[in-house]
NUDREN-621911 format. One record per residue (C-alpha): residue number from 0; x, y negated, z. Coordinates in pm, 1 decimal. Each point is the difference from the previous one (the first is absolute). Last residue first. Layout:
% NUDREN-621911
SITE  seq         X         Y         Z
SITE  NUM         X         Y         Z
...
This chain:
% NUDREN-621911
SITE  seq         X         Y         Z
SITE  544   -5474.5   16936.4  -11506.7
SITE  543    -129.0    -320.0    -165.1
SITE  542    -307.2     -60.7     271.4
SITE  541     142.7    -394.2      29.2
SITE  540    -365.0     -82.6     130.2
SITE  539     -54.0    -233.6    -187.9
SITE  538     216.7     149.1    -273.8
SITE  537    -218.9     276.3     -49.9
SITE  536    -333.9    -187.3      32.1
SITE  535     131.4    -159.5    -279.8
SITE  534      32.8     292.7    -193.6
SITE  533    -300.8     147.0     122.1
SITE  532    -223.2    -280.6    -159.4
SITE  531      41.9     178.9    -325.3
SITE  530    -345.5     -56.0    -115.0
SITE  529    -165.6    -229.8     228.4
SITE  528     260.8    -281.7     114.0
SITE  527     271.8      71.9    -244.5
SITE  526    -182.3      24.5    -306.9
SITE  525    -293.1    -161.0      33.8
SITE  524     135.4    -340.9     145.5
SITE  523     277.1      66.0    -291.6
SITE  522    -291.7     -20.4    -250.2
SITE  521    -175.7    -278.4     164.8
SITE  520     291.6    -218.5      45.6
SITE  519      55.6      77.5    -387.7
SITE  518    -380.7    -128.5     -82.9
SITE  517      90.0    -296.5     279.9
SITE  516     224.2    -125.3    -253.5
SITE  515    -175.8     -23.7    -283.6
SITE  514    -282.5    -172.1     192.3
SITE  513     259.1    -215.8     119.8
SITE  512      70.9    -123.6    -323.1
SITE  511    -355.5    -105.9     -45.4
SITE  510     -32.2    -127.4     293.5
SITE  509     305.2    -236.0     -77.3
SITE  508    -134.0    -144.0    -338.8
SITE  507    -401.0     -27.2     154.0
SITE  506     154.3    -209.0     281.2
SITE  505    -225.7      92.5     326.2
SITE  504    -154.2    -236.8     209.1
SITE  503     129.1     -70.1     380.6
SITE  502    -236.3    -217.3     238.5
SITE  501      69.5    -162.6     254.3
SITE  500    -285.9     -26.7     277.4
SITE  499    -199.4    -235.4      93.3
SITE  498    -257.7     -22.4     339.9
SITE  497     104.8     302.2     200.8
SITE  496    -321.3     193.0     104.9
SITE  495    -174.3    -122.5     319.0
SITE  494    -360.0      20.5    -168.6
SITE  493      56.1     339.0    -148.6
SITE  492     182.8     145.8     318.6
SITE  491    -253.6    -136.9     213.2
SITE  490    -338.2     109.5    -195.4
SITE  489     186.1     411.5     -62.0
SITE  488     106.8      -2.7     370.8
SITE  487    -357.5     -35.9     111.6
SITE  486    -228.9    -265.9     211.5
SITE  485     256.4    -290.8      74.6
SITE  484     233.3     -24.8     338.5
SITE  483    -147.5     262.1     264.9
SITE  482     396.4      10.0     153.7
SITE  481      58.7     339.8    -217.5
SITE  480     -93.8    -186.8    -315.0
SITE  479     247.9    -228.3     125.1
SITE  478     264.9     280.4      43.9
SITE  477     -90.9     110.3    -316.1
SITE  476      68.7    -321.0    -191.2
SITE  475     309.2     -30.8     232.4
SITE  474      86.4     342.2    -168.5
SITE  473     -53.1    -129.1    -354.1
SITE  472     218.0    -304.9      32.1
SITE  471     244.4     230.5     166.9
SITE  470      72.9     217.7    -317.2
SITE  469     -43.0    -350.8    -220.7
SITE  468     266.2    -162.2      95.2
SITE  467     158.6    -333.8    -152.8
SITE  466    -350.5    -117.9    -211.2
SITE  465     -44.4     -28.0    -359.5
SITE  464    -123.3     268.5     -86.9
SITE  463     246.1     207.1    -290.3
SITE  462    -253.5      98.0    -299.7
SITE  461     179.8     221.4    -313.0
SITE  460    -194.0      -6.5    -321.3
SITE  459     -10.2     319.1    -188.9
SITE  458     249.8     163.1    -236.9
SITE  457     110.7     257.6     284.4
SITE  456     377.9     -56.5    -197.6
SITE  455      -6.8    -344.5     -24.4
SITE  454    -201.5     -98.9     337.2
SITE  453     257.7     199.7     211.3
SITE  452     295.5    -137.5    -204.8
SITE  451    -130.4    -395.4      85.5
SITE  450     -39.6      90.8     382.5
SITE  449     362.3     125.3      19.4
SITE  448      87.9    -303.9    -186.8
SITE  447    -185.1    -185.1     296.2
SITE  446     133.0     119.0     248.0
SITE  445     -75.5    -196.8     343.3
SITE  444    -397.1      64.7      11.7
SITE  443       5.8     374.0    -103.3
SITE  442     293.0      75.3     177.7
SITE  441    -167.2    -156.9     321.4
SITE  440    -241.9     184.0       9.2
SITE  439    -359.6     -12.0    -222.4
SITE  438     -50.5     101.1    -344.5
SITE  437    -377.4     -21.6    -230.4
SITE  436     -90.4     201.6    -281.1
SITE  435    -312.0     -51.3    -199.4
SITE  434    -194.9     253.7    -184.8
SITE  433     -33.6     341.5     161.3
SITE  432    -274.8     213.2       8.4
SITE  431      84.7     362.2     142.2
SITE  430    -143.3     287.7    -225.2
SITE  429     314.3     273.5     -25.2
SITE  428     159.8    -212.8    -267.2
SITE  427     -19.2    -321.8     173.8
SITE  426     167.3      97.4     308.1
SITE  425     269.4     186.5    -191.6
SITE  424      86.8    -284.5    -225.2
SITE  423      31.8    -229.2     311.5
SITE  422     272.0     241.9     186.2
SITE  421     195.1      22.4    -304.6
SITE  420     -24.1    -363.0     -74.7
SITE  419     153.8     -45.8     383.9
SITE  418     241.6     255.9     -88.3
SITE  417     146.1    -182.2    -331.9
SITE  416      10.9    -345.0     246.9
SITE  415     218.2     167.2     221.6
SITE  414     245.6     118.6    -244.9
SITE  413     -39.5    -355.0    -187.4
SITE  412     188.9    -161.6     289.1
SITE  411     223.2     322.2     104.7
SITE  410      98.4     -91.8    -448.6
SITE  409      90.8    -336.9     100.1
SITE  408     201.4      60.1     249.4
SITE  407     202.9     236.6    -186.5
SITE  406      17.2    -210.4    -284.6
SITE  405     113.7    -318.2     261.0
SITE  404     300.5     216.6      60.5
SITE  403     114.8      99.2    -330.4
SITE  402      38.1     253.5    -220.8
SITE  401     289.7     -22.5    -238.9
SITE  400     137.3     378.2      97.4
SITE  399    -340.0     152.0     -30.6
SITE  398    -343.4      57.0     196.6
SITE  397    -268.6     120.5    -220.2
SITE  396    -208.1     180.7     294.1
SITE  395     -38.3     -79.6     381.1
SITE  394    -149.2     245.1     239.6
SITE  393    -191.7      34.0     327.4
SITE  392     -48.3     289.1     204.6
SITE  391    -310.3     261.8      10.5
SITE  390     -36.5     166.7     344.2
SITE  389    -290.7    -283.3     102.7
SITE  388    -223.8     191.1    -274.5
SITE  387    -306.4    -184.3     -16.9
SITE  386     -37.1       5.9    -329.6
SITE  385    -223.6    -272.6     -44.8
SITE  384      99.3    -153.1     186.0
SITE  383     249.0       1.6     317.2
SITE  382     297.0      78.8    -206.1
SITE  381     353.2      49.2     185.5
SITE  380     174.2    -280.6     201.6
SITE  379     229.4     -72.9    -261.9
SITE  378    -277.9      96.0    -283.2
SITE  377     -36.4    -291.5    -230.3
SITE  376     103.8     208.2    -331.9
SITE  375     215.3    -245.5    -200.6
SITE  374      79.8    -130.2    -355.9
SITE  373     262.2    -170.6    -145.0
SITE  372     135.1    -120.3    -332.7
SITE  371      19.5    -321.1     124.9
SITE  370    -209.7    -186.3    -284.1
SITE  369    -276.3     264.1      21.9
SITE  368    -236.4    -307.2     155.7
SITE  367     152.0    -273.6     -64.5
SITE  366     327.0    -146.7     212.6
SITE  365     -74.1    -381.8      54.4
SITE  364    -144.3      69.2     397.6
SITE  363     307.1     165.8      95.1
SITE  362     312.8    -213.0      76.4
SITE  361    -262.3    -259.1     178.8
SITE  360    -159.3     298.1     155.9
SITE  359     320.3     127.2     147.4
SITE  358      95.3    -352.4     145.4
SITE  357    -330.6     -32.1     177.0
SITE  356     -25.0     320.1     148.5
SITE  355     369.0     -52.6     178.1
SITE  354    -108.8    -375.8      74.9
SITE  353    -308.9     150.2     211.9
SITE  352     276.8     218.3     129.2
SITE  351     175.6    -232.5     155.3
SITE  350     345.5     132.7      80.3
SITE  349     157.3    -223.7    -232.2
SITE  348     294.5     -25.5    -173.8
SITE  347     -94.8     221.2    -329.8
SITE  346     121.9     311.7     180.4
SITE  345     116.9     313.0    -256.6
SITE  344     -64.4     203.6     248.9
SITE  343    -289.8    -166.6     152.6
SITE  342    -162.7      26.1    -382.3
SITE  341      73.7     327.7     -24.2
SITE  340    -143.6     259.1     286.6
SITE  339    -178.7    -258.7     263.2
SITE  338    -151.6    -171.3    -360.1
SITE  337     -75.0     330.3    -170.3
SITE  336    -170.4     143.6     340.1
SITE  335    -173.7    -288.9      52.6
SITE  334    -148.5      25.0    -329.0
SITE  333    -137.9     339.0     103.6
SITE  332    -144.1     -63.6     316.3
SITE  331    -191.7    -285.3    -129.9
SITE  330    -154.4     256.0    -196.1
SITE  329      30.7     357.1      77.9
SITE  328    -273.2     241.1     112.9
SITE  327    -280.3     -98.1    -270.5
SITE  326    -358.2      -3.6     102.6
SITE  325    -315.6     108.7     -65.7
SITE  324    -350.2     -59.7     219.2
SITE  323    -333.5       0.4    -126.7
SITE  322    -286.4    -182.7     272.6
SITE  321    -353.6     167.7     -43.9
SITE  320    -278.7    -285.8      34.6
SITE  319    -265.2    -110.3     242.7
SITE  318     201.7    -108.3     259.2
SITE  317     303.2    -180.4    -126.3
SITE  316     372.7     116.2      81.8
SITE  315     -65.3     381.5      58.9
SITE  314    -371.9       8.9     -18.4
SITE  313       3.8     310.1    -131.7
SITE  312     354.4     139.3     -77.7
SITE  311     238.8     119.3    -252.8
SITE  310     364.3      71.1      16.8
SITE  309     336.2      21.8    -109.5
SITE  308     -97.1      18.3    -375.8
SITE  307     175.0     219.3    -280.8
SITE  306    -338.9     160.3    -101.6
SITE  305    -331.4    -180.7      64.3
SITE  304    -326.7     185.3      65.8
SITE  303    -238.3    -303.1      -5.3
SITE  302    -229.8     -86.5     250.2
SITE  301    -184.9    -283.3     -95.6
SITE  300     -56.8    -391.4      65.6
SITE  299     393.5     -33.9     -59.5
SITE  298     258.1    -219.1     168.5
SITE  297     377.9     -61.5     -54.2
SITE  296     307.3      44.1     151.1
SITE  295     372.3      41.2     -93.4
SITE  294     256.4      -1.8     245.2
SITE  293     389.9     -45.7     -62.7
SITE  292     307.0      17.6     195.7
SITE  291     257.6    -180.1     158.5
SITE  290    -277.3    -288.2    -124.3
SITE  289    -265.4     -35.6    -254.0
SITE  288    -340.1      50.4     117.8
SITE  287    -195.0      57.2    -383.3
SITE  286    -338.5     -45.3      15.9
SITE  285    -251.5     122.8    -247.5
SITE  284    -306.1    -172.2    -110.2
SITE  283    -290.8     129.0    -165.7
SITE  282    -192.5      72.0     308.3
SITE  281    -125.7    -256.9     257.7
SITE  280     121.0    -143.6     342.1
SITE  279     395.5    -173.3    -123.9
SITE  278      23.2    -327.3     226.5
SITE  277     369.7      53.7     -56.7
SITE  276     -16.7      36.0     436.3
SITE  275    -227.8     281.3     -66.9
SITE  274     256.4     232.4    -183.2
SITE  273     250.1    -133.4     217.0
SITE  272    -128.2     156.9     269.2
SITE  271     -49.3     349.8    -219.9
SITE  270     398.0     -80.2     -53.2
SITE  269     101.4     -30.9     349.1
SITE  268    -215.1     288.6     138.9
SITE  267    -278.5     -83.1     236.8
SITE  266      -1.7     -94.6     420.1
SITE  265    -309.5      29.4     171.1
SITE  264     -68.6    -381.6     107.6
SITE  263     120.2    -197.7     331.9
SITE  262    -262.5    -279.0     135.4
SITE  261     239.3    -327.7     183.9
SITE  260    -233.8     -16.9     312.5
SITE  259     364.8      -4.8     222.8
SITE  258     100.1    -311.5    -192.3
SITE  257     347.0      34.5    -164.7
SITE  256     306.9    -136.6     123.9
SITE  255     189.5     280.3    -101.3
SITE  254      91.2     103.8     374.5
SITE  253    -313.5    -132.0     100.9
SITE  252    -206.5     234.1    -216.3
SITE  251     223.0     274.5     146.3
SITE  250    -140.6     -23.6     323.8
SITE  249    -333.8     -65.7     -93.8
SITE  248       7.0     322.1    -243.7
SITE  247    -143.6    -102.5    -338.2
SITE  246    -382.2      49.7     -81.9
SITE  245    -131.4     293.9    -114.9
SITE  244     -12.8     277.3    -222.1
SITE  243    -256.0    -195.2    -262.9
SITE  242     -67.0     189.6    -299.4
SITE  241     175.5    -189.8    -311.6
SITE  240     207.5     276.8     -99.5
SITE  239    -242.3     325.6     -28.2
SITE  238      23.6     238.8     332.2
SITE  237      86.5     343.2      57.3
SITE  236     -99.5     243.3     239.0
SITE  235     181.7     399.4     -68.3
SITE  234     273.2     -76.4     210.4
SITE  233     359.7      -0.4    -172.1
SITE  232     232.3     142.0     265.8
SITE  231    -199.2     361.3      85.9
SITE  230    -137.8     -38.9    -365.8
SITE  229     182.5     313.3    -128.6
SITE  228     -30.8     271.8     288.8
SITE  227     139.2     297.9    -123.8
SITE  226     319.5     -40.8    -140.4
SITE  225     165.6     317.6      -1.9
SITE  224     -33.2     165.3    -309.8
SITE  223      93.6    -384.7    -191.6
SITE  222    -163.1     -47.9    -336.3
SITE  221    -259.1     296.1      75.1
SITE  220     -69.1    -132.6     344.2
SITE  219     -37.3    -382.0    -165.3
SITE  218    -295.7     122.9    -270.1
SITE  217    -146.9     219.0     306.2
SITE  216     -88.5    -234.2     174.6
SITE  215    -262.7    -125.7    -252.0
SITE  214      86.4    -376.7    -165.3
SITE  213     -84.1    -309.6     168.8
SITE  212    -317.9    -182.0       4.9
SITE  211    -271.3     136.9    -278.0
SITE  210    -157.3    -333.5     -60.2
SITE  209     223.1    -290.3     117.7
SITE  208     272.5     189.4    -103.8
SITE  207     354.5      71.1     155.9
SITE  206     248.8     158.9    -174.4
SITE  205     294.0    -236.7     183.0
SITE  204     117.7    -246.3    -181.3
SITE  203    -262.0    -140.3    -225.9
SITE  202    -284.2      99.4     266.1
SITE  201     182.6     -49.6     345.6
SITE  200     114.1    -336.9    -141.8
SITE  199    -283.5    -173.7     -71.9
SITE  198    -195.5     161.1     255.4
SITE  197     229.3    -180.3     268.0
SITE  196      18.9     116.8     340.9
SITE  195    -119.2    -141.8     313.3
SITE  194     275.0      -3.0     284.5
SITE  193     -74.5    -290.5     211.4
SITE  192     226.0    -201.3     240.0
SITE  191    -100.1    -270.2    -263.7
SITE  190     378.6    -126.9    -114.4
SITE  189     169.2     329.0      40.5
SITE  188    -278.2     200.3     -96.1
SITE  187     -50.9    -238.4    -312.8
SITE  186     368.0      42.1     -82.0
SITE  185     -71.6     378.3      -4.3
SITE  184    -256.2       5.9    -209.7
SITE  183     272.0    -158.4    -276.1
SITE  182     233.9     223.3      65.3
SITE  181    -196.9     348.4     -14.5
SITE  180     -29.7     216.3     349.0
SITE  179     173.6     318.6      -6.3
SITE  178    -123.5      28.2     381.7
SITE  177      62.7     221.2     310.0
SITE  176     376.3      60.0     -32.2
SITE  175     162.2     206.3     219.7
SITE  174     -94.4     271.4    -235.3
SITE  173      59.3     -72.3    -271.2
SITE  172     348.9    -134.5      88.2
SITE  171      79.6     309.6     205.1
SITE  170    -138.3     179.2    -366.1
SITE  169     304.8    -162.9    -213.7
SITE  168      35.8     141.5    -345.6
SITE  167    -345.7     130.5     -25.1
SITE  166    -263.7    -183.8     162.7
SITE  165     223.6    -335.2     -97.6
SITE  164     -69.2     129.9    -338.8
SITE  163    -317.2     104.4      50.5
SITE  162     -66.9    -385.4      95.6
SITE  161     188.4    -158.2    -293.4
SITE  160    -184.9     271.0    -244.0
SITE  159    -364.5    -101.0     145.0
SITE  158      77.4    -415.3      20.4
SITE  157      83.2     -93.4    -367.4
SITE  156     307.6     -84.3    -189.4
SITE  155     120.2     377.0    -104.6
SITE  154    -293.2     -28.7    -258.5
SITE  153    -281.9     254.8     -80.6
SITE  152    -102.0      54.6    -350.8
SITE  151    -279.0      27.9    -152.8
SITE  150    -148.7    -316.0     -59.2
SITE  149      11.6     -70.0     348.8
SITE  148    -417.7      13.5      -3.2
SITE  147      84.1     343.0    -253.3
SITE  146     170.2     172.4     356.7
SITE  145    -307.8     -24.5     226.3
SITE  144    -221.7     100.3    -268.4
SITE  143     222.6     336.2    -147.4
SITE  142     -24.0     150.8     391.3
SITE  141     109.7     309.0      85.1
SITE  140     279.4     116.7    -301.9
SITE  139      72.3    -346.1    -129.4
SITE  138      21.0    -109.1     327.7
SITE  137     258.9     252.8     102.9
SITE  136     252.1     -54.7    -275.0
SITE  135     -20.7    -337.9      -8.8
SITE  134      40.6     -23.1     402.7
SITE  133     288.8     227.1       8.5
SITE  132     129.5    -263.1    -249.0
SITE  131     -49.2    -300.7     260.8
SITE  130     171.7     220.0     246.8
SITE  129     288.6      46.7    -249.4
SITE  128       9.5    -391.9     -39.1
SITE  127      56.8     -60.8     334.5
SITE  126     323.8    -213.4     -26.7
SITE  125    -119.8    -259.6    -140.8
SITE  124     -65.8    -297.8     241.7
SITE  123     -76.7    -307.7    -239.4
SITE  122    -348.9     -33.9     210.8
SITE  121     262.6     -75.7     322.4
SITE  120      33.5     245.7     284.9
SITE  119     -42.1    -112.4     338.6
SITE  118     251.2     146.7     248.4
SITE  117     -64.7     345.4     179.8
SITE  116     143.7     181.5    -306.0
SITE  115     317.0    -102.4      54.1
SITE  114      74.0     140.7     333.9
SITE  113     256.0    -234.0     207.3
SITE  112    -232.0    -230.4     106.9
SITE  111    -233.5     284.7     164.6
SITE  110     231.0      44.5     307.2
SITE  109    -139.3    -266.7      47.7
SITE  108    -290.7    -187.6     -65.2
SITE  107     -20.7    -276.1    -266.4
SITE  106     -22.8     264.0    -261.4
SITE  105    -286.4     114.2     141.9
SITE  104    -154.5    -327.8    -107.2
SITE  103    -229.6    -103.4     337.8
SITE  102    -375.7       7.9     -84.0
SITE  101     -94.5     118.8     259.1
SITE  100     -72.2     322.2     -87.6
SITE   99     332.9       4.9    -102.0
SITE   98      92.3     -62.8    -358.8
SITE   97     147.9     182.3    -311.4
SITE   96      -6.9    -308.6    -246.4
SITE   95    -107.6      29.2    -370.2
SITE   94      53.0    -224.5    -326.5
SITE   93    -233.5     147.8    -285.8
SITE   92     -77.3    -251.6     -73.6
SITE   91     108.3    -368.2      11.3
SITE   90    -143.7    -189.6     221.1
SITE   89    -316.0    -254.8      54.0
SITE   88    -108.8    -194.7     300.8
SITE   87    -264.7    -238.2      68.7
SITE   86     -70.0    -248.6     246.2
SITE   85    -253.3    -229.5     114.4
SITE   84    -151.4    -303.9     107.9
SITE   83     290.1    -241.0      76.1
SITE   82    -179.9    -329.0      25.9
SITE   81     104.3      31.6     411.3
SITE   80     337.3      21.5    -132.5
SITE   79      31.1    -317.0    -106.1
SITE   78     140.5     -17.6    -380.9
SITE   77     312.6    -197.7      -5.4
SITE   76      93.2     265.0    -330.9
SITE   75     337.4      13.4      39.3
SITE   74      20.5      10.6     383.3
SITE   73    -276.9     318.9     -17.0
SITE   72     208.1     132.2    -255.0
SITE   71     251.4      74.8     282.1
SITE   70    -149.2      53.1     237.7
SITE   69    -112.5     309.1    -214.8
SITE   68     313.5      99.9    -148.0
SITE   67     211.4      -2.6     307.4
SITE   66    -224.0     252.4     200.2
SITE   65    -178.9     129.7    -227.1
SITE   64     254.7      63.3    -269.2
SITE   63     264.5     145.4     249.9
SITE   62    -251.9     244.3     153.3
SITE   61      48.0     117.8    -385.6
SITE   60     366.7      45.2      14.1
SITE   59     -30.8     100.9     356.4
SITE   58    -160.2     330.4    -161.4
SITE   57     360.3     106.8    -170.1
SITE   56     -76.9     114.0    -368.1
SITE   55      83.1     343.9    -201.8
SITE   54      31.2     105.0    -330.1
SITE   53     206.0     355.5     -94.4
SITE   52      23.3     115.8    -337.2
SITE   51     346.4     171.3      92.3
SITE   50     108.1      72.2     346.5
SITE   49       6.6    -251.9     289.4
SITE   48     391.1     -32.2     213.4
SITE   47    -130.5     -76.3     327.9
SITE   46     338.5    -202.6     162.3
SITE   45     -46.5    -331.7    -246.8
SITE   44    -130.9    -223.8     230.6
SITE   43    -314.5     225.0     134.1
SITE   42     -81.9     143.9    -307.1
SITE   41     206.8      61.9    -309.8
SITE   40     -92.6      33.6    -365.7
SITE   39    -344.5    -130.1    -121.4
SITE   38     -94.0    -258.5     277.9
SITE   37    -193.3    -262.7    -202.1
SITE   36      15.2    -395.1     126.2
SITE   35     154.3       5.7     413.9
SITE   34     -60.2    -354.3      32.9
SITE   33    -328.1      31.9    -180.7
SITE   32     -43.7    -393.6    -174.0
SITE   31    -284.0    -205.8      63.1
SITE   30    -160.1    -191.1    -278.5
SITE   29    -202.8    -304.9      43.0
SITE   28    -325.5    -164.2    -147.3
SITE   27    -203.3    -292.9     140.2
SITE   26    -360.6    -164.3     -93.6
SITE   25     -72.6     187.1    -268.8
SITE   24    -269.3    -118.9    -106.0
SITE   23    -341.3     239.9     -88.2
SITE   22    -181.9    -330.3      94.4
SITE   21    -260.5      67.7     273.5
SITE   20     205.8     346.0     161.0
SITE   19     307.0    -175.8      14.0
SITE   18     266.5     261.4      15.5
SITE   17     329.9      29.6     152.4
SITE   16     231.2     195.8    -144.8
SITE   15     282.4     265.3     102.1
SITE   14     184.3     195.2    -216.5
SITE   13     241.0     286.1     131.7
SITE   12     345.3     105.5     -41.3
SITE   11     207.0     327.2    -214.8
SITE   10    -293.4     259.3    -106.4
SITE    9    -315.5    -219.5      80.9
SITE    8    -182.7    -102.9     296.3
SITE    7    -263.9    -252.6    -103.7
SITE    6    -167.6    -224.7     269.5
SITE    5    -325.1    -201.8     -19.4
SITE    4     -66.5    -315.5     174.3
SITE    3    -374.4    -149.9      33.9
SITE    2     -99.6    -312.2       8.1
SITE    1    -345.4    -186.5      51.3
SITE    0     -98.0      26.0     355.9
């Protein structure tokens, strides 16, 4: 029993790889497409009209994966199943699913179907950003320590504010409900018959801390008079990824033409998996997870107040250490806005999108930096760090009658690549060593201009493994570790890491310019994100009257 397959749910399909264990090969690697993608303004076939800053999924979309993902690989790899050790899941968080006690998605029950707050809601879900402020505002008054590990501010993303929320705008969901249970446990229920939950994700999305545990009651009573009973879905045991749940149900196993002593890990979150897949396991390194959004992650032998960060915790990737986490809401996202908004508008003759990209960055890899007159605030999904201010809006400035297309692409490009630098800087000035940068998704392996910018303006070297996913390359890694495969995480991830990578090194001309630049990204990051971040707030929230 040498292999083991990992599986990465992310925003619009899900990676699946199979793992040799003795090599670090990957033997096979598919993606499987969501049927039903992001729900964000009508449920059930267009009849549920969803209000603003809504993200939802449909469960069957993940069933989906397993079922016709995993045979699926299975074919492409001509592994026998019997060599199958283990598997490992990772998600992205915070994606939650009200559930039976079964396990059964409420929304799968009616009259439930109809309610939209009994379907899962995505990480990208928004629309609980007061709650999240209630929590500021509270936890700055009862409990400074909980809020400085989420560097002070609390994000509309995470479990607490989706689960009020529910609490609050729909209590006959809340209450017919008896879990909020996080995506990527429940995949492991589903496959195991097991609910164990993940530390990983209870602690950077959920207050949780392997020291003090959650918050008092009395934090969650002040945010919300009424709710009294705060960990009635959550649970108070959790479990770090690469604890063995089980093994997979024998009558499923069959179905995916598994072998019923196939061992099932805690599941992680997508980036902290990927993380480990990199073969990252000491400090001075910082990971960037580039997809619809960002993640940025490094390690660090001490705990370090941190400002701006989404969280902190021990032994949150690699025992022994404190994992960082930062982010930025809009990516991926964000240039597929500008290509669904103007470039399939003006259609090129293709619907291939990978063509789409292409095109843009041939018309914009000769502009220099400053050369488009153009500068932008990366914000469309608001500002997960360091402001973390999901209310603030993004913004485009120098645009005039001559501008063109590829400009505006161009400057989304170096947009992203400003906040990334702004998220470094801010790690090493409050005591965080960082010296070498490394990028995984598929952005970061297909775009390479994008790649260039980000090594220009953080004026370090940029690493991109060499290997097609490394999300579920770190959760098979788990899942083995789960399966008794090799004597720590921190051994297997360093002798499975990714063989080459390529490598992006900084022109001293350009970095230069774009250290000009990012001085006026700085100043209008200031300006309209800390000092007069009302006005965009404002218009957010189109409060003009």
């Amino acid at each position: 029993m040498r292999y083991s397959i990992g599986l990465d749910f992310g925003t619009e399909a899900a990676r699946l790889v199979c793992l040799d264990m003795k090599t670090g090969l990957e033997v096979s690697c598919i993606e499987e497409k969501y049927p039903h993608g992001v729900i964000g303004e009508y449920l059930c076939e267009g009849e549920i009209p969803l209000p603003s800053l809504w993200a939802l999924q449909h469960p069957d979309d993940y069933v989906h994966v397993l079922m016709k993902g995993i045979p699926k690989l299975l074919t492409a790899s001509q592994v026998n199943p019997e060599h199958v050790m283990s598997i490992g899941v990772d998600f992205t968080s915070s994606t939650v699913i009200p559930t039976l006690a079964d396990g059964t998605p409420l929304c799968k029950v009616e009259p439930w179907d109809r309610r939209p707050h009994a379907w899962p809601k995505l990480w990208k879900h928004h629309a609980a950003q007061d709650i999240a402020n209630r929590f500021n505002v509270i936890l700055r008054d009862l409990d400074t320590r909980t809020l400085s590990r989420y560097g002070d501010n609390i994000s509309a993303e995470w479990y607490f504010p989706k689960l009020i929320e529910i609490f609050e705008e729909d209590r006959d969901v809340y209450d017919a409900c008896d879990f909020l249970v996080e995506a990527t446990d429940w995949i492991v229920w589903i496959l195991t018959g097991s609910l164990k939950r993940s530390s990983c994700a209870a602690g950077y999305k959920a207050f949780w801390s392997p020291d003090t545990g959650f918050p008092d009651k009395d934090v969650f009573r002040r945010v919300s008079p009424k709710f009294l009973m705060p960990f009635e879905k959550i649970g108070k045991q959790f479990y770090p990824p690469g604890t063995c749940v089980g093994r997979v149900r024998s009558s499923l196993a069959s179905q995916l033409g598994l072998s019923p002593n196939t061992v099932v890990s805690v599941g992680t979150i997508d980036a902290h998996a990927a993380f480990l897949g990199s073969g990252i396991t000491k400090p001075g390194t910082m990971m960037m997870v580039i997809g619809t959004s960002t993640c940025h992650l490094t390690l660090s032998e001490r705990d370090i107040t941190v400002p701006g960060i989404s969280g902190v915790l021990r032994d949150g990737i690699v025992p022994g250490y404190y994992a960082y986490e930062a982010g930025q809401s809009a990516v991926g996202d964000m240039f597929s806005w500008f290509i669904n908004e103007f470039l399939d508008a003006k259609d090129e003759g293709t619907s291939d999108r990978a063509y789409k990209f292409e095109y843009l960055n041939n018309l914009a890899k000769d502009i220099t930096p400053g050369g488009n007159g153009l500068i932008a605030l990366d914000w469309w999904n608001g500002n997960r760090s360091i402001l973390g201010d999901l209310d603030l809006s993004g913004a485009i400035f120098g645009l005039r009658l001559d501008t063109k297309l590829e400009q505006i692409y161009r400057s989304l490009l170096e947009a992203t690549a400003f906040g990334a630098k702004r998220i470094l800087d801010n790690f090493i000035v409050n005591g965080i060593t960082v010296t070498k940068l490394v990028a995984s998704g598929g952005i970061a392996r297909k775009n390479s201009l994008l790649m260039q910018i980000y090594a220009d303006v953080c004026q370090v070297p940029i690493y991109v493994p060499n290997v097609e996913e490394v999300s579920a390359r770190g959760a098979a890694l788990l899942g083995a570790i789960a399966a008794g495969y090799g004597s720590s995480v921190e051994l297997l991830a360093e002798r499975l890491k990714p063989e080459g990578y390529k490598i992006y090194v900084p022109n001293p001309r350009l970095s230069s310019l774009y250290y000009k630049l990012y001085d006026i990204y700085s100043t209008l990051h200031d300006v309209l994100g800390i000092q007069h971040s009302g006005t965009l707030h404002s218009l957010k929230r189109n409060e003009l009257d």
